[in-house]
C-alpha positions in Angstrom: -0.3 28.6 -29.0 3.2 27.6 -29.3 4.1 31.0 -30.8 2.7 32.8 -27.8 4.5 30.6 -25.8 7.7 31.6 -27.6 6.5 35.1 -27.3 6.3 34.9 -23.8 10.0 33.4 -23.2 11.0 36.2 -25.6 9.7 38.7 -23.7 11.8 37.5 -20.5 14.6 37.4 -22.5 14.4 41.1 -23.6 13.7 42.2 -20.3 15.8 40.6 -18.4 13.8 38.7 -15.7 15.5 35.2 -17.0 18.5 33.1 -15.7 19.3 30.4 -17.7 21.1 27.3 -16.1 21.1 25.1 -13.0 23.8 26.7 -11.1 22.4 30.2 -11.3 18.7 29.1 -10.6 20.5 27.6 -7.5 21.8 30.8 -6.4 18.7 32.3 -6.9 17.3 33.8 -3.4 14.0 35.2 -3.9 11.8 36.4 -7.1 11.5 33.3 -8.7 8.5 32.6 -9.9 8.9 29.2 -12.6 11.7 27.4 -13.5 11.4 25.3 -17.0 13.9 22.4 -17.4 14.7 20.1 -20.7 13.4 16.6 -19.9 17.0 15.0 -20.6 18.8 17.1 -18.1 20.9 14.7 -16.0 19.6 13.2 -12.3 22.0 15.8 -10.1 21.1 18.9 -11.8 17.3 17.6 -12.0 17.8 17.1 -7.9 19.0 20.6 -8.2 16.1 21.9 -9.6 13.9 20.5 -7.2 15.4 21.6 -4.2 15.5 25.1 -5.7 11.6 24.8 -6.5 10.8 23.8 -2.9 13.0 26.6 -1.3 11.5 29.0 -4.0 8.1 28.0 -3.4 7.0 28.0 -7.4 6.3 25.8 -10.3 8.6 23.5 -12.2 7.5 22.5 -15.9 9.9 19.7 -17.3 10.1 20.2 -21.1 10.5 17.2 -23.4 14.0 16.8 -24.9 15.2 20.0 -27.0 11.5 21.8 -26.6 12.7 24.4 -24.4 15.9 25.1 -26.6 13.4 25.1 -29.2 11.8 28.2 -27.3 14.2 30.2 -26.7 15.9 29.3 -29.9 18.8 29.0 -27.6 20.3 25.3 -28.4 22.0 25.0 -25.6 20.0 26.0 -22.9 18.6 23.1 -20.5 17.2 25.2 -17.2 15.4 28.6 -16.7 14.2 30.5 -14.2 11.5 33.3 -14.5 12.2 36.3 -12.4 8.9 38.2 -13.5 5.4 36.6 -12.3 2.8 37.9 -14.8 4.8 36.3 -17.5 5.2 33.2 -15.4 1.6 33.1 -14.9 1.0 33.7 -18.6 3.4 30.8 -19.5 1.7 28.7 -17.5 -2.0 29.9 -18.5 -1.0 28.9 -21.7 0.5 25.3 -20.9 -2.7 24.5 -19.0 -5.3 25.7 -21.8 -3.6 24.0 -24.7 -3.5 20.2 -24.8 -1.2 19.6 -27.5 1.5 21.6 -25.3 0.5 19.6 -22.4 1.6 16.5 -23.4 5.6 17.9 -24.9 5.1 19.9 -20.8 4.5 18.5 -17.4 3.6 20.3 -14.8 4.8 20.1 -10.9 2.9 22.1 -8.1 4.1 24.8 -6.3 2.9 27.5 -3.5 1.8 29.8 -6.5 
């Protein structure tokens, strides 16, 4: 499961429905559809986040420490935004099926 999950964040990347930290997610206007943050991201861009959530109206997974770096195999990357919904709703399918994942993931609501 985690390599589908990788797959899935790969296949953002490639196409180009990704923005990758906390000021550009907060710029975002529209067509966001989950934004994934790294669990030791500090409390103002965390705050960030969830203002941006709540204006965009979609999910928020926080990531355990280095897990979403691990991802993307990206190191330094500590927020995302995904700009395409069927891979959002895949990502997610996948975090909600598999246990394991569940407990490195947590889950916020949104008005998916």
């Amino acid at each position: 499961m985690h390599n589908k999950l990788s797959s899935y964040f790969g296949f953002c990347v490639r196409s180009g429905k990704i923005v990758y930290g906390v000021d550009d997610i907060e710029k975002q206007k529209k067509s966001v559809f989950l934004i994934v943050y790294d669990g030791a991201l500090g409390g103002s861009s965390t705050r960030t986040l969830l203002k941006a959530q709540q204006r965009l109206g979609c999910p928020l997974v926080v990531a355990s420490d280095g897990a979403l770096a691990e991802l993307l195999h990206k190191p330094a990357v500590k927020a995302v935004a995904i700009k395409e919904q069927h891979l959002a709703k895949a990502i997610l399918s996948v975090l909600e099926e598999e246990p394991s994942l569940a407990t490195k993931l947590k889950l916020y609501g949104g008005n998916d």
